[in-house]
N, C-alpha and C positions, 0 to 999 in steps of 0.2 A: 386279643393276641393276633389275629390273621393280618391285621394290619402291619405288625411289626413282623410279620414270618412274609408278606409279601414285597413290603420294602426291605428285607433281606435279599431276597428271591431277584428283584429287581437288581440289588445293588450290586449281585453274583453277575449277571448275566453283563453287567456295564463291565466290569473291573476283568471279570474271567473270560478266555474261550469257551464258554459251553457248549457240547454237544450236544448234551441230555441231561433230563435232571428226573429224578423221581421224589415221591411224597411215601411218607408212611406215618402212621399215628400209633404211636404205644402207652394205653389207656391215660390220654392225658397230655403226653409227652409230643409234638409235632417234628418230625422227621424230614428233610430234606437233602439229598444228595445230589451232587454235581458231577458230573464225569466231563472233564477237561480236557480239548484235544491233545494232552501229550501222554493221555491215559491217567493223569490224576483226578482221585473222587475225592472231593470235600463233600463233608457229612456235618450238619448244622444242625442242633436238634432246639425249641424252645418249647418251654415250661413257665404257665403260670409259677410266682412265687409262692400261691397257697399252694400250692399243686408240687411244690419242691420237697424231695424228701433224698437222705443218702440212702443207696442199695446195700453198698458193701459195708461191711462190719469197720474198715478204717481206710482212711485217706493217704494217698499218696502225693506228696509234694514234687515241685520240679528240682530239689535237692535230693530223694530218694529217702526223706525222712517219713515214716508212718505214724500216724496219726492215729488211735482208737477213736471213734465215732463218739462221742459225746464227752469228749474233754475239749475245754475251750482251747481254740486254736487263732490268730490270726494271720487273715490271707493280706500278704504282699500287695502293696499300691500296682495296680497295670494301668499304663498310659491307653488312653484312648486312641481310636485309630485318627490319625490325621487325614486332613482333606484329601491331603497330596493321595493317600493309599488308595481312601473311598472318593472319588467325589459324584458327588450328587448330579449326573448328566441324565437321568431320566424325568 
């Protein structure tokens, strides 16, 4: 995983202003936050898939529908990011 949390890290610092970024680890979990010169922090965090589990008791959609935690559910198609957003200059 460090490989995919440092070409994130990377692909922050091409695409964003950053002025600082910090690291945290929550047992498992890799943490990374950006603070942006116009004051905005992105917070990135990545997780092995074995290592994936839900915390909270039900799921919140971007509809505001909930969801109890262990009734099947299906998550919506999200487009991947295109070059144009990310591109690869490092």
């Amino acid at each position: 995983m460090g490989d995919v949390v440092a070409d994130w890290v990377a692909r922050m610092y091409a695409a964003w202003p950053v002025v600082h970024h910090y690291v945290n680890d929550f047992e498992g979990t890799e943490v990374r936050g950006f603070l942006i010169s116009n004051g905005l922090v992105i917070d990135l965090a990545f997780t092995s898939a074995a290592g994936f589990s839900v915390w909270a008791p039900v799921i919140h959609d971007d509809a505001r529908r909930v969801t109890p935690v262990g009734v099947r559910f299906t998550l919506p198609e999200w487009p991947t990011p295109s070059a144009a957003i990310w591109p690869k200059t490092y």
